[in-house]
C-alpha positions in Angstrom: 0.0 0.0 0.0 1.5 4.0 -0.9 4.3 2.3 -2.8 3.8 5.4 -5.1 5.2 7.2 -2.4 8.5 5.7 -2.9 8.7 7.8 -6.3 8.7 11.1 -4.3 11.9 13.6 -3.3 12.9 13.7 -0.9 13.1 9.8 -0.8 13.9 9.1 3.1 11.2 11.5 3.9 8.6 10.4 2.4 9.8 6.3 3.1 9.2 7.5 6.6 6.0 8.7 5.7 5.0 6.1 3.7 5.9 3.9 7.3 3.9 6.0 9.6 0.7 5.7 7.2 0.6 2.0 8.0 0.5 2.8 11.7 -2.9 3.6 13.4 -2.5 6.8 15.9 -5.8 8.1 17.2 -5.3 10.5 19.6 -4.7 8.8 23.1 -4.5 5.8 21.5 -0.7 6.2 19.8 0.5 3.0 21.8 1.7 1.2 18.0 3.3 4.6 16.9 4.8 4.5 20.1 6.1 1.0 20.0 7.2 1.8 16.3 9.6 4.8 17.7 11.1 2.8 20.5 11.6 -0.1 18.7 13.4 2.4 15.6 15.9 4.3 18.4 16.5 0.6 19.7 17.3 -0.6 16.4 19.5 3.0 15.7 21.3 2.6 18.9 20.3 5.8 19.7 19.4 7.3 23.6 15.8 6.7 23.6 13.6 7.4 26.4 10.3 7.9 27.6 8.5 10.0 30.1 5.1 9.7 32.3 2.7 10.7 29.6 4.6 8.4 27.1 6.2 11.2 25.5 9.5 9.6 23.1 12.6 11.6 23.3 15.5 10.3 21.1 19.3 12.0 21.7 21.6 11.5 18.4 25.2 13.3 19.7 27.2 15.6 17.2 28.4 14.5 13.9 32.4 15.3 14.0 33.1 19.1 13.7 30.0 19.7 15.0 30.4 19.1 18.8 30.4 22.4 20.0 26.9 23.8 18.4 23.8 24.2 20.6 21.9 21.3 21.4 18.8 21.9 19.0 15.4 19.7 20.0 13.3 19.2 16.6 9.3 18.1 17.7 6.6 16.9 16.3 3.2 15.5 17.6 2.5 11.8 16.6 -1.3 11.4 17.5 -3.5 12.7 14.1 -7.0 13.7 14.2 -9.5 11.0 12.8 -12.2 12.2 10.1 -13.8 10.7 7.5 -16.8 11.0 5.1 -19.5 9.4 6.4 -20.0 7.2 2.9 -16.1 5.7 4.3 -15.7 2.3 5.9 -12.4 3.5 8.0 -11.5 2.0 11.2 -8.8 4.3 12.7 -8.0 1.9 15.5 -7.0 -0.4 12.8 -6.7 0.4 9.1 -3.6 2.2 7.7 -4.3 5.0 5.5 -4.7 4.3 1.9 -3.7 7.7 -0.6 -3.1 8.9 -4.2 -1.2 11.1 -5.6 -3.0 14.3 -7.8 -1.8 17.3 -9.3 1.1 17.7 -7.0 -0.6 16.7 -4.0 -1.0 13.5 -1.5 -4.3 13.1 -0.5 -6.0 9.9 1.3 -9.1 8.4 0.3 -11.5 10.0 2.2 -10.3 10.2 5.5 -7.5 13.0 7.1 -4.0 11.9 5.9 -2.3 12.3 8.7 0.3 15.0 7.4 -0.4 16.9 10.2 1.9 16.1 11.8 3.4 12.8 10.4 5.4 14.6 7.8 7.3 16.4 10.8 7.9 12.8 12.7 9.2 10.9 9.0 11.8 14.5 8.7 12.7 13.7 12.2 13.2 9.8 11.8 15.0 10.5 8.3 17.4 12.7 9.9 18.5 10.5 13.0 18.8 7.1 10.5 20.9 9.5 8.4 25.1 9.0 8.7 25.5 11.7 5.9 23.7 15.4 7.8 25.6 17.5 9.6 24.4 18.5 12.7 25.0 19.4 16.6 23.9 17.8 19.4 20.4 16.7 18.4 17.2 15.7 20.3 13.8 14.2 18.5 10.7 14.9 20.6 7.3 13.0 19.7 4.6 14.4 22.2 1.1 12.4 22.2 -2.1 13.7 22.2 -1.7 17.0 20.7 -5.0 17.0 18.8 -7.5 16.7 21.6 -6.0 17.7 24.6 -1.9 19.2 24.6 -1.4 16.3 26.8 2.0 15.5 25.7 3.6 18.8 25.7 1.2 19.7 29.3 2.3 16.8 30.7 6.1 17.4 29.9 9.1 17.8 32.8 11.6 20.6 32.7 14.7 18.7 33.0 13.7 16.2 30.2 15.2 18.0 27.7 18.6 19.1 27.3 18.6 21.6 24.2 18.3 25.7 24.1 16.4 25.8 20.4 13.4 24.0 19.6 12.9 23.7 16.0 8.9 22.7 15.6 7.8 21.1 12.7 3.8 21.4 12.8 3.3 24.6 10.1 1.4 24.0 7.6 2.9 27.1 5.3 5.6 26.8 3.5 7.3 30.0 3.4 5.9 31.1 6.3 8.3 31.1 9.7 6.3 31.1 12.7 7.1 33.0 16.1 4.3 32.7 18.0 0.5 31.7 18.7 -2.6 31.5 19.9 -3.9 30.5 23.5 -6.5 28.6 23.7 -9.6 26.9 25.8 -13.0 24.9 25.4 -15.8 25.4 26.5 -18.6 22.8 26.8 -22.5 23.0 27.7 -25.0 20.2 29.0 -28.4 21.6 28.3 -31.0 19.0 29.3 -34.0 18.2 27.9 -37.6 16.3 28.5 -38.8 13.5 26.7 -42.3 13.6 25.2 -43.9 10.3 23.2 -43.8 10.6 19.1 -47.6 12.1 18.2 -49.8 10.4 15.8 -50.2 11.4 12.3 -46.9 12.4 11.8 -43.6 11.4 10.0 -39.9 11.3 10.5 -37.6 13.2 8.1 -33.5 13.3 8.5 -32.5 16.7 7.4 -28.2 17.1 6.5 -26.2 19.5 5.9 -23.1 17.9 4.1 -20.5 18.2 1.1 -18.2 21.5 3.6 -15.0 21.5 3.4 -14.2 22.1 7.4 -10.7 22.0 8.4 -8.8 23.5 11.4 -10.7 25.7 13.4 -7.8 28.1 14.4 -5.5 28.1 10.8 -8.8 28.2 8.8 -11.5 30.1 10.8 -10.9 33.3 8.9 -11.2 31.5 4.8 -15.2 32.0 5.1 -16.1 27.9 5.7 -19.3 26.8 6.7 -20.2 25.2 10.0 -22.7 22.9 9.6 -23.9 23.4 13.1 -25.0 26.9 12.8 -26.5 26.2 9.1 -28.7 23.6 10.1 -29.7 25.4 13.2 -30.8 28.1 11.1 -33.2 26.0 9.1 -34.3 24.2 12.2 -35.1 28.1 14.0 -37.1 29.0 11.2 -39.1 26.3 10.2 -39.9 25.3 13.2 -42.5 28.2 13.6 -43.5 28.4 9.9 -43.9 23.9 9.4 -44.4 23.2 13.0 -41.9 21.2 13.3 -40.6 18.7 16.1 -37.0 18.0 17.0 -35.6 14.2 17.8 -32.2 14.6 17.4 -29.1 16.9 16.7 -26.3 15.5 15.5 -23.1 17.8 14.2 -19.4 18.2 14.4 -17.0 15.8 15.6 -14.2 17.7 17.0 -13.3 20.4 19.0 -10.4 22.1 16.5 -12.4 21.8 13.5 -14.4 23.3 11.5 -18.3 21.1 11.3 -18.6 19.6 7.8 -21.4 17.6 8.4 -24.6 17.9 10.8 -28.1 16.2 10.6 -31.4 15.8 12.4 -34.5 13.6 13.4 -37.5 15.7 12.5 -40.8 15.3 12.4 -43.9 16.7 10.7 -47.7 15.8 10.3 -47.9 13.5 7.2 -49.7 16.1 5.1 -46.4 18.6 5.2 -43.9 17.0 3.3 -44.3 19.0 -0.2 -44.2 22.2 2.2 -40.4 20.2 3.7 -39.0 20.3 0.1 -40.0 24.0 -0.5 -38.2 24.9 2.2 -35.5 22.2 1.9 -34.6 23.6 -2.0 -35.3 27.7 -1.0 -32.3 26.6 1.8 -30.1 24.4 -0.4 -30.0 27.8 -3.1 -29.4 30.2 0.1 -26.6 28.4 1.7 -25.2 27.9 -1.9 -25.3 31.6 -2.7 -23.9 32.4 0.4 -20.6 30.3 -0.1 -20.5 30.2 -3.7 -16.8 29.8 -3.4 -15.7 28.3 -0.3 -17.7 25.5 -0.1 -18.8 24.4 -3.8 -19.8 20.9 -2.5 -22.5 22.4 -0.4 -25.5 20.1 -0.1 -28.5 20.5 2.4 -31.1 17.2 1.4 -33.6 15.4 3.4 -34.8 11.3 3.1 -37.6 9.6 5.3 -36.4 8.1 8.5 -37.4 5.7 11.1 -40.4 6.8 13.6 -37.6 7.7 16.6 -38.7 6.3 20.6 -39.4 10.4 21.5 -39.3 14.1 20.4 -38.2 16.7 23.0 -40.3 19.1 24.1 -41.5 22.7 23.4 -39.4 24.4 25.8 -36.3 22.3 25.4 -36.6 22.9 21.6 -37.0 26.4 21.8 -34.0 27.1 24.0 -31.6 24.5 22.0 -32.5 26.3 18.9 -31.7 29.6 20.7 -28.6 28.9 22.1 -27.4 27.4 18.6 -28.5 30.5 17.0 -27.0 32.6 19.8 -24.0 31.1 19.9 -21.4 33.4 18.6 -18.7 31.2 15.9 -15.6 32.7 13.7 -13.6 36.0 13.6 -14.4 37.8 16.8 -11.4 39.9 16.6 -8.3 40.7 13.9 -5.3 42.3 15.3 -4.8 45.8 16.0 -0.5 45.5 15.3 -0.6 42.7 12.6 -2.2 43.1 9.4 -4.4 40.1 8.1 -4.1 38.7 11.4 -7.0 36.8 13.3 -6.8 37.8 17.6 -9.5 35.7 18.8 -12.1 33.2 17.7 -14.5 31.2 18.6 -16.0 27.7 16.5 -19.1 25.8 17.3 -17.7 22.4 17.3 -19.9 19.7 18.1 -24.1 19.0 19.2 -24.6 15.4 20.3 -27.3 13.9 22.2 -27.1 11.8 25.3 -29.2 10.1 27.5 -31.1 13.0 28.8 -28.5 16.4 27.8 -27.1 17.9 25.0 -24.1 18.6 24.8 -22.4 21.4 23.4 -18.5 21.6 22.7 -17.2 24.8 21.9 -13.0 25.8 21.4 -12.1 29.7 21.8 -8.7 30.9 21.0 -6.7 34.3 20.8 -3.0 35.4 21.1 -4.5 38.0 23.7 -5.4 36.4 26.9 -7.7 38.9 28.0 -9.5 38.7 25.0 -9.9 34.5 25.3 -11.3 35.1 28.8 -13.6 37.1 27.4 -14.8 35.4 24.2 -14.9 32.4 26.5 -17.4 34.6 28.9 -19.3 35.6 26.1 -20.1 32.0 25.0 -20.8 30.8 28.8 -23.2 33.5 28.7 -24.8 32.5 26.2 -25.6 29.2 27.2 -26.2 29.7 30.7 -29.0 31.7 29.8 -30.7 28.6 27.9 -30.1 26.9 31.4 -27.4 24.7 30.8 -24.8 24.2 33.0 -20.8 25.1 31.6 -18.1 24.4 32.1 -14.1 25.6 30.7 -11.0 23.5 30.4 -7.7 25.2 31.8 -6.6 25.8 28.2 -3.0 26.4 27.3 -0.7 29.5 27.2 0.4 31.2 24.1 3.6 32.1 22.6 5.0 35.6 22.8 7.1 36.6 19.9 10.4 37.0 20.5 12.1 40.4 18.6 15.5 39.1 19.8 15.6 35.7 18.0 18.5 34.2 17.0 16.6 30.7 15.5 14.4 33.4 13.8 17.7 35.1 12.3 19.4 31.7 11.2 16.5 30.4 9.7 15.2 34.0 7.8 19.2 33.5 6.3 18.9 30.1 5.8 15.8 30.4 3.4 17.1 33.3 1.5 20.0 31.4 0.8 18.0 28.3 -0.5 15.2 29.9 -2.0 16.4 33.6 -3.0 13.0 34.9 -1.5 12.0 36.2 1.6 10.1 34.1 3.9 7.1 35.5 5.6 7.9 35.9 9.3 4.2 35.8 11.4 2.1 35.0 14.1 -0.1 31.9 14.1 -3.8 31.4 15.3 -3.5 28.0 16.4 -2.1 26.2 19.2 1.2 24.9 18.7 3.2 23.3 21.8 5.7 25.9 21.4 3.7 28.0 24.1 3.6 25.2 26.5 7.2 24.2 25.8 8.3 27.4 26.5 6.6 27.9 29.5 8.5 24.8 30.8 11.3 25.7 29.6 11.8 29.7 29.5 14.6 31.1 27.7 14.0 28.2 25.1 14.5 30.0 21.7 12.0 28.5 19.2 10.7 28.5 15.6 7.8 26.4 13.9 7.6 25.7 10.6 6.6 23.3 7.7 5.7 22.2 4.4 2.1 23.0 2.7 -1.1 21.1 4.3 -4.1 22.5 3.1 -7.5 20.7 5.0 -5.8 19.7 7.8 -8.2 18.4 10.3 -10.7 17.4 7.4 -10.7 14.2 4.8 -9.5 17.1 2.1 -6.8 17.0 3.9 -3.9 17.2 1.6 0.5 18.3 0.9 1.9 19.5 -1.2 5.2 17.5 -2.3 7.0 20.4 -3.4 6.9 21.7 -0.7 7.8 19.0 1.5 11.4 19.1 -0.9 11.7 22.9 0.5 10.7 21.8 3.9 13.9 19.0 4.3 16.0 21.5 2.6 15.6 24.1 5.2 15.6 22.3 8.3 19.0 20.5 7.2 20.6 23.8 6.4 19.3 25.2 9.7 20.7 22.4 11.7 23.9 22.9 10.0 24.0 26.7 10.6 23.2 26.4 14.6 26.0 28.7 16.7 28.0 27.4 19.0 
């Protein structure tokens, strides 16, 4: 399986690659990556350790000359999110994933590829089988459990590691160089709900919203995408009053740093209503369409007959779900006041699922002011206390301050003018990278993150961009060789 990834340059990368791909990683469940990395700094003869939260550190000493240089820590995370599209038959626990190769892109066959960030981990494993790089003192962090919960780099020791650079390798940009990033938090709402028997006379309809493109909720919440969520809340608000129509279910989202793609409901209406459901199904299929005409060409909003569910929820429950969707505040909340183009704060309506008797509610807020997360955090809580649910907010994770006085930020600026004979763009991120949690274990740690191109990270367009990846090796080789003493 991915043999025709053999074909690509740079070969030992993407062999790596091609290796990882084979090995399941859910997030929290990266025990056969993990085995996979012990068993390769066993077989390398390398230092290889691991710490409480099963963290893999592997030390590779100097190459000779190059004893003297700084120690220099390269990291990557080695859990990937797990989506597919819901016609997929995908076991993540499982089934390596199977891609092709189009237009100068690797994509997987309908389900995230797993670039993010397995194309960091197969640079760092090509570079500690290599006998032929030059480099200083050299440690390979993989953290686990990035995706869902930081709780790699949260749950990492000061003393673990021994270098003063960090080189991260989860951008998906390439030629951008990253010094700094969003803090982040989620926010998550029970809202229960009464049962009430299914009335006569009437019949079950599954309303979707499908065919968006999602993707990362922090990177992408500014490109204009569609959250499923709030568009099928929006038909659900209004023709409730003008079909009278009752709510069984709400499903949408998955997870909490991306972007809904898909959301659908249990409805139900009496019998005699169903040419008045396709008016309004059509008139919102041509609204949402000429509302994203460009971001999200796939767009489709259909509806099929369904099985007669056990229950509707009642009136009131409805009514304040429906609110509280509507309410509910999700994208752009803020752009920076000191860097152009750049996003501040955010929020994104993640996920609605039903349980036994709540719904809940998962929300992720971020901004690179922490202020301003507080309070776009506050504004959401707000929001769905008043439809009575009870809230409540993770601890969330610290960003990362810019540095002005750099010097990975110098060498690597250099490094790609050299290379490239263009400037790289030097900028902020609005996502969470474990450089702000690293840092805060480790202060005085002078850090860079960047990467080759991943467009739909998060999402089963997920896709990279092999050029780039070419770029990416060539840069982080001349950057190791370039480290000060």
């Amino acid at each position: 399986m991915n043999e025709h990834l053999l074909s690509l340059e740079p070969a030992p990368v993407w062999a790596y690659f091609k290796e990882i791909l084979e090995i399941p990683r859910p997030s929290k469940k990266e025990e056969k990556i993990i085995r996979y990395l012990l068993d390769f700094g066993k077989k390398q003869q390398l230092e290889t350790l691991q710490d409480e939260v099963r963290n893999v550190l592997i030390r590779k000493p100097a190459t000779p000359g190059m004893e003297h240089k700084k120690t220099v820590v390269l990291q990557s995370h080695i859990d990937m999110v797990c989506e597919k599209n819901s016609d997929k038959q995908h076991d993540f626990e499982n089934d390596p994933i199977d891609t092709h190769i189009k237009d100068g892109w690797v994509y997987a066959n309908g389900t995230t590829l797993g670039a993010d960030d397995g194309i960091g981990v197969a640079a760092q494993l090509a570079i500690l089988a290599s006998d032929n790089i030059p480099h200083g003192p050299l440690e390979c962090l993989f953290t686990v459990d990035e995706e869902t919960g930081l709780t790699g780099a949260f749950g990492l020791k000061p003393g673990f590691l021994k270098s003063e650079i960090l080189l991260n390798l989860d951008s998906e940009d390439e030629g951008q160089l990253f010094i700094g990033c969003a803090g982040g938090q989620d926010t998550q709402a029970w809202l229960p709900f009464d049962k009430e028997p299914v009335p006569e006379g009437y019949t079950a309809y599954k309303v979707m919203v499908s065919g968006l493109k999602g993707g990362h909720s922090g990177d992408e919440i500014n490109k204009g995408l569609g959250n499923a969520n709030k568009l099928l809340n929006r038909f659900l608000w209004e023709s409730r009053e003008e079909l009278g129509l009752k709510l069984s279910l709400f499903d949408g989202g998955n997870l909490r740093n991306a972007i809904a793609r898909e959301a659908y409901a249990i409805v139900l209406l009496p019998e005699d209503m169903e040419p008045d459901l396709i008016m309004f199904v059509q008139n919102y299929q041509e609204i949402f369409r000429s509302e994203y005409p460009v971001t999200e060409p796939d767009l489709a909003f259909t509806f099929s007959k369904a099985e007669m569910p056990d229950f509707i929820i009642d009136e009131d429950s409805t009514f304040q779900l429906l609110n509280a969707l509507y309410a509910c505040p999700h994208g752009v909340i803020a752009m920076s006041q000191e860097i152009d183009n750049f996003v501040e704060t955010s929020t994104n309506l993640a996920s609605v699922k039903f349980e036994e008797d709540e719904i809940l509610i998962t929300t992720s807020q971020r901004s690179s002011v922490e202020t301003e997360k507080l309070d776009v955090t506050n504004m959401v809580t707000s929001v769905f206390n008043l439809a009575g649910a009870r809230t409540e907010t993770s601890d969330g994770y610290p960003g990362w301050t810019p540095n002005p006085n750099s010097a990975i930020v110098e060498i690597t600026e250099r490094s790609y003018k050299k290379l490239f004979q263009t400037e790289p763009e030097v900028l902020a991120i609005h996502a969470g990278l474990e450089c702000g949690l690293i840092g805060d274990k480790y202060p005085g740690m002078d850090m860079i993150s960047f990467g080759p191109t991943i467009k739909g990270a998060h999402s089963p367009d997920e896709r990279i961009e092999i050029e780039s990846v070419q770029k990416f090796w060539d840069l982080t080789l001349d950057v190791l060789k370039n480290i000060p003493e």
